[in-house]
C-alpha positions as CSV (number, residue, x, y, z in Angstrom):
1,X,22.1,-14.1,-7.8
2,X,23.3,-17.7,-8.7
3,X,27.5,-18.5,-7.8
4,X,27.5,-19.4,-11.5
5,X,26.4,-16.3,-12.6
6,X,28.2,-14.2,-10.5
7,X,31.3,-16.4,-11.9
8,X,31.0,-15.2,-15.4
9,X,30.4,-12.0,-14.2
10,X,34.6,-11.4,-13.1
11,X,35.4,-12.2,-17.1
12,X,35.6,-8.5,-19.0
13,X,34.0,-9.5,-22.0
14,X,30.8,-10.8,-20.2
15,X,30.5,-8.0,-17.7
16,X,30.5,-5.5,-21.1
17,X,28.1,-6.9,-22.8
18,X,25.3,-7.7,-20.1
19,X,26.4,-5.5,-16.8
20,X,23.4,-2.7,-18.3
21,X,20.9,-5.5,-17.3
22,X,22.3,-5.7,-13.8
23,X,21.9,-3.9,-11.0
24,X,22.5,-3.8,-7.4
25,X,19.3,-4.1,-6.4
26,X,19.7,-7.8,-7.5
27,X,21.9,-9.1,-5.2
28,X,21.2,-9.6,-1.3
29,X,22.7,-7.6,1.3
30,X,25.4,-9.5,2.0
31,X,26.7,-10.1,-1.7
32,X,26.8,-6.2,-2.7
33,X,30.4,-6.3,-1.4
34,X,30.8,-8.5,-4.4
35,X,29.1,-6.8,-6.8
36,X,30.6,-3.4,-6.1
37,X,34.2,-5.1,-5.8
38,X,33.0,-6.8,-9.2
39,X,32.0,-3.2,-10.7
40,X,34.9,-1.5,-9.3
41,X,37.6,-3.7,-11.0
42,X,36.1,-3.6,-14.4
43,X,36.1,0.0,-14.2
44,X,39.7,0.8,-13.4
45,X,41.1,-2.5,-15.4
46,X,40.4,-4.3,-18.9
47,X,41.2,-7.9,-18.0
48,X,39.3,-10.9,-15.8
49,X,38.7,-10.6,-12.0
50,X,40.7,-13.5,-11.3
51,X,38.5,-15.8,-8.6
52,X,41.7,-16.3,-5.9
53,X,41.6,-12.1,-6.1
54,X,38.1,-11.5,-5.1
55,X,38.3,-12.4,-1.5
56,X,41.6,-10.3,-1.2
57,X,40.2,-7.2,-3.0
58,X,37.0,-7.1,-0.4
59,X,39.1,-7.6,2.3
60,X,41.0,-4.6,1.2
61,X,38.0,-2.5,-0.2
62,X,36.2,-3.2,2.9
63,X,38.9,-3.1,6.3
64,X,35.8,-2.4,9.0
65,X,34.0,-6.0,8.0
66,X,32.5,-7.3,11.1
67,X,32.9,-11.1,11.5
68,X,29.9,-12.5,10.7
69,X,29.7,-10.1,7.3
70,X,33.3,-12.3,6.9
71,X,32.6,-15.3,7.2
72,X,29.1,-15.1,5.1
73,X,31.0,-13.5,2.1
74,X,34.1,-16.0,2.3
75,X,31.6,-18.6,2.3
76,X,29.9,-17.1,-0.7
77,X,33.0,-16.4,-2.5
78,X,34.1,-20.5,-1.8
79,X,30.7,-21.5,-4.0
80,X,31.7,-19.1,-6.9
81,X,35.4,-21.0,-7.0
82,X,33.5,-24.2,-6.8
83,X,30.8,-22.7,-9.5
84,X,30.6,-24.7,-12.2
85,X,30.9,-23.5,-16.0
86,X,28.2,-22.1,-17.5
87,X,27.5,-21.1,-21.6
88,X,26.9,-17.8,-22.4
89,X,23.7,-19.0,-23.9
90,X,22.3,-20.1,-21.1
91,X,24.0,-17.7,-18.5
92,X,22.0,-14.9,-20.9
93,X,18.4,-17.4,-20.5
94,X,18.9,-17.2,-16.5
95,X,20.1,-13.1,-16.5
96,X,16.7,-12.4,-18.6
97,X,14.7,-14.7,-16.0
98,X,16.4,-12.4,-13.2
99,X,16.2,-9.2,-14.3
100,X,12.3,-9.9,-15.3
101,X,11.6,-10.7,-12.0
102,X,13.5,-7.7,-10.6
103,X,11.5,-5.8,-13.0
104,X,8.1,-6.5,-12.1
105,X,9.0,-6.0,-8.5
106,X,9.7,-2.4,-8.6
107,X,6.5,-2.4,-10.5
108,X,4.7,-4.1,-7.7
109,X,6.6,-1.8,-5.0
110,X,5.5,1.3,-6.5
111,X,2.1,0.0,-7.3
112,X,1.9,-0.1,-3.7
113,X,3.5,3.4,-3.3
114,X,0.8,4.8,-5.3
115,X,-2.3,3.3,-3.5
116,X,-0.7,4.7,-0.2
117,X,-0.4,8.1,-1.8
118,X,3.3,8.1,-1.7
119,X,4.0,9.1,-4.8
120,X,2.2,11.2,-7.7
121,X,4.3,11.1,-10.6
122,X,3.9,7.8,-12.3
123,X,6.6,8.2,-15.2
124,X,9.0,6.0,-13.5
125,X,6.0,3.3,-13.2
126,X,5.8,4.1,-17.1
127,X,9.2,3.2,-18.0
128,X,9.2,0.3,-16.1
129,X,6.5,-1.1,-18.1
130,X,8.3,0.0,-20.9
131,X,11.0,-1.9,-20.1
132,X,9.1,-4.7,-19.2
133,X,7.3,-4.8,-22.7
134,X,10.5,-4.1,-24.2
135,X,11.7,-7.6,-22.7
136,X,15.8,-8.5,-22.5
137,X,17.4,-6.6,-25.4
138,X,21.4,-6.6,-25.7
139,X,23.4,-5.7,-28.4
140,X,23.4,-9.5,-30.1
141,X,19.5,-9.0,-30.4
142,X,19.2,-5.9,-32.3
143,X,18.3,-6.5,-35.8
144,X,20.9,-6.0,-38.7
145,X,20.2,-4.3,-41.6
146,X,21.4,-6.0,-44.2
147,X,18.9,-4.5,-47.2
148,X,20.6,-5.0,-50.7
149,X,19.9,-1.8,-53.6
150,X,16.5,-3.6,-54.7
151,X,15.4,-3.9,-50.8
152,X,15.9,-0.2,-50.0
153,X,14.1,0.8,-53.6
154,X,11.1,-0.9,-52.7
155,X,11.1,0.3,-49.0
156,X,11.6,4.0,-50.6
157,X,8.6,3.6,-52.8
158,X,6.2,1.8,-49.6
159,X,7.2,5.4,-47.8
160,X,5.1,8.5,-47.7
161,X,6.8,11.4,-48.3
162,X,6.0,14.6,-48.3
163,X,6.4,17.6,-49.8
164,X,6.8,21.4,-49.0
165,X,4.7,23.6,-50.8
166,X,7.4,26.5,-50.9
167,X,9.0,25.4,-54.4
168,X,12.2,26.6,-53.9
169,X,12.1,25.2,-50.4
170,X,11.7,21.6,-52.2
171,X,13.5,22.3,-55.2
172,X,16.8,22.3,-52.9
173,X,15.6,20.3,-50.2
174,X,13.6,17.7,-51.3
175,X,10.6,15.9,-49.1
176,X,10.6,15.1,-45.5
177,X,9.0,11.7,-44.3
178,X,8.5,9.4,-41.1
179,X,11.1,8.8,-38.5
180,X,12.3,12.8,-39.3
181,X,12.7,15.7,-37.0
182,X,12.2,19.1,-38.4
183,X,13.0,22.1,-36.3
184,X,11.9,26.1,-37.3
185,X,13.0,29.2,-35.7
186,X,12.5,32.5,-34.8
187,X,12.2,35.4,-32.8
188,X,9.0,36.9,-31.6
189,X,6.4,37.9,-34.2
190,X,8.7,36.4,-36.8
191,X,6.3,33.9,-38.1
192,X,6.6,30.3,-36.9
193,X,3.5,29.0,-36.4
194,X,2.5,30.3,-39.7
195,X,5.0,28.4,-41.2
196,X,4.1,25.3,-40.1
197,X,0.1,26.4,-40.9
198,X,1.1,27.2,-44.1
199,X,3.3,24.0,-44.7
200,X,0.2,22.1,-43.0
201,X,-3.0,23.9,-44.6
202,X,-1.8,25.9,-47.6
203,X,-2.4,24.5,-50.7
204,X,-0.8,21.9,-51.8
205,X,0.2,21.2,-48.2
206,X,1.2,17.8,-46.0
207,X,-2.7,18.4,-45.5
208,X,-3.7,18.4,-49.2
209,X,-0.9,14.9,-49.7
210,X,-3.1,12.9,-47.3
211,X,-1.0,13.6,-44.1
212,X,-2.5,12.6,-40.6
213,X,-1.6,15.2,-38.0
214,X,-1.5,16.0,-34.7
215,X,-1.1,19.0,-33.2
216,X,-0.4,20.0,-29.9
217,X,0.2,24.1,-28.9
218,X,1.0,25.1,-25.7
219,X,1.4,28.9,-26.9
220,X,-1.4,30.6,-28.7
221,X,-4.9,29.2,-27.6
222,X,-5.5,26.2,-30.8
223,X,-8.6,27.8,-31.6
224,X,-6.5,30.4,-33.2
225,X,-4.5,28.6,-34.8
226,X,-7.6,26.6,-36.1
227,X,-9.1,29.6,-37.8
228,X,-5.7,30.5,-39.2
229,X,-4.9,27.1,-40.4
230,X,-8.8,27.4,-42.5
231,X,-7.9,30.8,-43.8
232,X,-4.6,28.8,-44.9
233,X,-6.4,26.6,-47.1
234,X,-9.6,28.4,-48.3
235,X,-7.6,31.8,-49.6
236,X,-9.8,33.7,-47.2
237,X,-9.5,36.0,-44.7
238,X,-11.5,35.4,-41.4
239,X,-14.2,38.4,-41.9
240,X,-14.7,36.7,-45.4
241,X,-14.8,32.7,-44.5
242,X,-18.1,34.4,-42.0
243,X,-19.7,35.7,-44.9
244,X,-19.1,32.4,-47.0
245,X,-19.5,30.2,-44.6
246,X,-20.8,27.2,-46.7
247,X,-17.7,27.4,-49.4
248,X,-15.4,27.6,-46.4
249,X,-17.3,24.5,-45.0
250,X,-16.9,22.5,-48.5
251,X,-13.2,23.5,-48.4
252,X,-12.7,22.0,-45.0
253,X,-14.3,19.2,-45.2
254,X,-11.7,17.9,-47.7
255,X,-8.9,18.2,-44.5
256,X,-10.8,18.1,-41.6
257,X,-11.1,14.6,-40.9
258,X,-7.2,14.3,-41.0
259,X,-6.5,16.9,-38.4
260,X,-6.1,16.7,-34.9
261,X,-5.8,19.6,-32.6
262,X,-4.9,19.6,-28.7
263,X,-4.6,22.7,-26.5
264,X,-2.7,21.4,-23.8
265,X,-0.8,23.4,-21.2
266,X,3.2,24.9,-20.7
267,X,5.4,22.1,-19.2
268,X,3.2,19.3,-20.4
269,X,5.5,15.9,-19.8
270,X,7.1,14.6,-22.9
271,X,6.6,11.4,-21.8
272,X,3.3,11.4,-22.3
273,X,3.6,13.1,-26.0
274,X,5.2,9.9,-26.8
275,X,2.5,7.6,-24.9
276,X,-0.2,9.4,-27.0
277,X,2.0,9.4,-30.5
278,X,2.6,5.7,-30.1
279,X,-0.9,5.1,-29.6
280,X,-2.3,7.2,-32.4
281,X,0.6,7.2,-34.9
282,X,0.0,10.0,-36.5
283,X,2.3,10.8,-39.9
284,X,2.8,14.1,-38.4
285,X,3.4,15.2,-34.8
286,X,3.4,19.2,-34.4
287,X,4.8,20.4,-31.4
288,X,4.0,24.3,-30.8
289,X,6.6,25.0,-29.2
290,X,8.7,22.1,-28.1
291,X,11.0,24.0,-25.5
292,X,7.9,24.2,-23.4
293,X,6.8,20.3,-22.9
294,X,9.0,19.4,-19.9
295,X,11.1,15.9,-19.1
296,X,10.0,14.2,-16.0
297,X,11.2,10.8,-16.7
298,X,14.4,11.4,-16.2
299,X,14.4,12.4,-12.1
300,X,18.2,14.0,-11.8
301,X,19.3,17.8,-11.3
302,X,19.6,19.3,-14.3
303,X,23.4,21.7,-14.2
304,X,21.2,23.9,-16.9
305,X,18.6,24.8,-19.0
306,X,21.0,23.7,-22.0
307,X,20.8,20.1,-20.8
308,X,17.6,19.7,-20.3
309,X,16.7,20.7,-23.6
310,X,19.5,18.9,-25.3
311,X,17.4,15.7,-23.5
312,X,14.3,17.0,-24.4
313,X,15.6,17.1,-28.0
314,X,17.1,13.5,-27.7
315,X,12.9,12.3,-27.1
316,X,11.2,14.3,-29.8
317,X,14.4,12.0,-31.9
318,X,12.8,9.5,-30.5
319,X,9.6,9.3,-31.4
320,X,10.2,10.5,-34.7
321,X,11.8,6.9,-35.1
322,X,9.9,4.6,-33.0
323,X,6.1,5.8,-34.4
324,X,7.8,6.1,-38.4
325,X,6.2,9.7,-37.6
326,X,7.3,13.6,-39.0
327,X,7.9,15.5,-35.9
328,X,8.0,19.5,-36.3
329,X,8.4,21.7,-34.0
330,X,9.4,25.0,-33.3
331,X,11.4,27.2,-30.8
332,X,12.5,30.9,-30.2
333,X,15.9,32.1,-31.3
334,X,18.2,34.2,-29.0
335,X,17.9,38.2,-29.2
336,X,21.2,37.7,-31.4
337,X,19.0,36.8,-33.9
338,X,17.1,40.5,-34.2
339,X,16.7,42.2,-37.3
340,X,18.9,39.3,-39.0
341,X,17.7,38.2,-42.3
342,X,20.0,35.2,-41.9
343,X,19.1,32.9,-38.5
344,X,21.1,29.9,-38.1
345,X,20.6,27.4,-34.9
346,X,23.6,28.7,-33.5
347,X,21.6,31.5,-32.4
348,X,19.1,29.3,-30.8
349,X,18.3,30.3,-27.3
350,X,19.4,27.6,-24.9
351,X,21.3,24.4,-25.9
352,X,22.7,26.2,-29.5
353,X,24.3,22.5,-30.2
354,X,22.1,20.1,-28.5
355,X,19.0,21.7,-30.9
356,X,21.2,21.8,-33.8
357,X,22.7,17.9,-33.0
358,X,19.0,16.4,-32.7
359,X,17.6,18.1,-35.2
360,X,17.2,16.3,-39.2
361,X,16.5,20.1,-41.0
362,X,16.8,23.1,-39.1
363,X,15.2,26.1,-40.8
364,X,15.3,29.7,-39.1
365,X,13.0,32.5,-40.0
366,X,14.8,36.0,-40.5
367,X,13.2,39.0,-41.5
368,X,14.4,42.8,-42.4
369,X,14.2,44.6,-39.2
370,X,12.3,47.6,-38.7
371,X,14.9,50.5,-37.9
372,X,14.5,53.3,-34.9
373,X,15.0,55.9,-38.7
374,X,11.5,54.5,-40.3
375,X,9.3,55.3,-37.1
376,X,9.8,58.6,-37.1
377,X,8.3,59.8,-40.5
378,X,4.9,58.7,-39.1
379,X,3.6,60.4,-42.4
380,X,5.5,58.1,-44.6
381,X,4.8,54.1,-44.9
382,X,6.2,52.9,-42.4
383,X,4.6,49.2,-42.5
384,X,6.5,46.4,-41.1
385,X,8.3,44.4,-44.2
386,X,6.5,40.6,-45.0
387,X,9.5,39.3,-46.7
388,X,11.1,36.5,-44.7
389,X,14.1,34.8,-45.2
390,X,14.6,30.9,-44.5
391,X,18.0,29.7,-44.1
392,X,18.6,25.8,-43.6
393,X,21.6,25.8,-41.8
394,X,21.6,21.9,-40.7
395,X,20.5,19.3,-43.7
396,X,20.7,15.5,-43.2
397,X,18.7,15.0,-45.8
398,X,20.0,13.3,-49.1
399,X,20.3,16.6,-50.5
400,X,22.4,18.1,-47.9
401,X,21.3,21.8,-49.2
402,X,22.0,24.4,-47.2
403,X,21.2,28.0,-48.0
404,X,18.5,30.9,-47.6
405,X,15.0,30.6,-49.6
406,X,13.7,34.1,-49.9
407,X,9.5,33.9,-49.4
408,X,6.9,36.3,-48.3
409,X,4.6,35.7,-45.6
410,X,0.9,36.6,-46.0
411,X,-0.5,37.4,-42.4
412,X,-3.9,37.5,-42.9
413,X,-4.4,34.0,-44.4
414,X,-1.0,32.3,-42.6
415,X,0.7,31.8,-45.9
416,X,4.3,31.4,-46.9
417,X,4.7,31.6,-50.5
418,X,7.6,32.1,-53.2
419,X,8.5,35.5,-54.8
420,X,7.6,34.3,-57.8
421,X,4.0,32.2,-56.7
């Protein structure tokens, strides 16, 4: 690390806005004790590191120094007093030409790692790259948004939106569209993936409005949910698509070439849902069920389950509004939730504020419950209610709406529809 950088690095305002593109790893062994001394004082005090203090604060940070370790430091410390004065400008050019360099030689150590067999995991490899391709970004460099009323009309009218197919659902909340995250709930057998089938491959669906989706489940085998998603949108049941099977073709064929189906397995890395979204921008990204893809890029302890789900949430964000993509996912909600007509996120299981921060809509999916008194007249019907009840509890949309739509699920053809449709 250039004496002239290192210079500009005691004043507080230029530590602020560039020490995130430092780190230790930059500086020889010798001149850590400067950079930690360096660190340490901005963190306990708001003005300048005077020059004159540094060699004083090492000496006193560091009592056990050895001679040599002295002498090479004093020395080191002399050539910062005698720096001379760089701009910010160009202080910034020579930071971006270091850290670059430091970049692509943790790529080059762990590329060596990996053909040794030292290490399997290459997510931190990934990031790197990422980092690499996203070049020297500070806060001067990102882009302000300074769109007048005629800008952000036009740029309204360019997006695709789309629509839910549950008229009251629209009615109050109006269309989704790219860069959103949309999370539904429930508990067991309540219905979620045949909400998102039905919002998907009913009629009238994102399907039917031109969408391109992907879809990756990690819970029922996608198969399933591929039959379901065709009884969605033809009307018929599976026995009947077999004994019409050349309608049912015709039907599909209108969708088909727009959907994208992936079984892939529990605990799939979320990093790599985002290498394949960015790839294959997709308008839609389903994610069936998103508390089962796992984080691996980021290598710390967890202190819970709540946190890694609340950073788990923070990606699917993510790549909602780096791809301009829908993402929709869905999760279970806590046993506090049974036999509730009205779910809310804050009966989420695991990270109740983490899903509900994240999230752009939450919807959760109650239903009446069927009571201990109704199975014991066997003789009378005792058949399981199909009404469901969708409350949005969290609404960034422009409508802000909040509130229950009462619908009625159709299991045999994964449909949601209105009490009046």
């Amino acid at each position: 690390m250039k004496p002239e950088l290192i210079s500009l690095l005691l004043k507080k305002p230029f530590w602020t806005k560039y020490n995130s593109h430092i780190s230790r790893d930059m500086f020889a062994d010798h001149a850590l004790l400067i950079f930690d001394s360096i660190s340490n004082y901005h963190g306990l005090y708001t003005d300048d590191l005077d020059k004159s203090k540094l060699w004083e604060l090492i000496k006193s940070n560091n009592p056990t120094l050895t001679s040599a370790n002295k002498t090479f430091v004093y020395e080191l410390i002399e050539d910062i007093k005698d720096a001379s004065d760089w701009t910010e400008d160009f202080a910034k050019d020579i930071l971006s030409d270091v850290w670059k360099k430091h970049i692509f030689t943790k790529i080059a150590e762990l590329g060596i790692k990996g053909s040794q067999g030292l290490i399997k995991d290459v997510s931190e490899l990934r990031d790197l790259i990422e980092k690499s391709e996203a070049g020297f970004l500070l806060e001067d460099d990102f882009p302000e948004c300074d769109l007048d009323i005629d800008d952000l009309e036009e740029q309204d009218k360019a997006s695709k939106w789309w629509k839910f197919n549950i008229p009251v659902l629209q009615e109050n909340v109006g269309s989704m569209y790219g860069g959103l995250f949309l999370q539904a709930m429930g508990r067991p057998d309540a219905g979620k993936t045949a909400l998102l089938i039905s919002l998907i491959a009913g009629p009238g669906g994102w399907l039917d409005q031109g969408a391109t989706v992907d879809w990756y489940a990690n819970e029922e085998p996608i198969k399933r949910t591929r039959w379901r998603c065709m009884s969605a949108h033809s009307g018929l049941t599976k026995a009947k698509m077999l004994q019409a099977k050349d309608v049912v073709r015709q039907d599909w064929a209108t969708i088909k070439d727009n959907l994208h189906m992936f079984d892939v397995p529990a605990g799939m890395p979320i990093e790599k849902l985002a290498e394949r979204t960015k790839q294959r921008k997709p308008n839609i990204l389903i994610a069936d069920q998103v508390d089962k893809f796992s984080v691996v890029g980021n290598t710390r302890e967890f202190a819970g389950e709540h946190e890694r789900i609340r950073s788990l949430y923070i990606k699917y964000r993510e790549i909602a509004k780096a791809n301009d993509t829908l993402v929709v996912g869905v999760c279970q909600a806590s046993a506090a939730a049974e036999g509730h007509r009205i779910v809310t996120y804050d009966q989420a299981e695991n990270s109740k504020t983490g899903k509900g921060a994240e999230c752009d809509l939450f919807i959760g999916i109650g239903k009446d419950p069927l009571r201990n008194e109704d199975l014991k007249h066997a003789e009378e019907d005792t058949t399981e209610s199909n009404d469901r009840y969708l409350t949005v509890s969290k609404n960034k949309l422009e409508s802000g709406w909040k509130g229950v739509v009462n619908s009625r699920l159709v299991p045999t053809l994964s449909r949601y529809v209105g009490y009046n449709d």
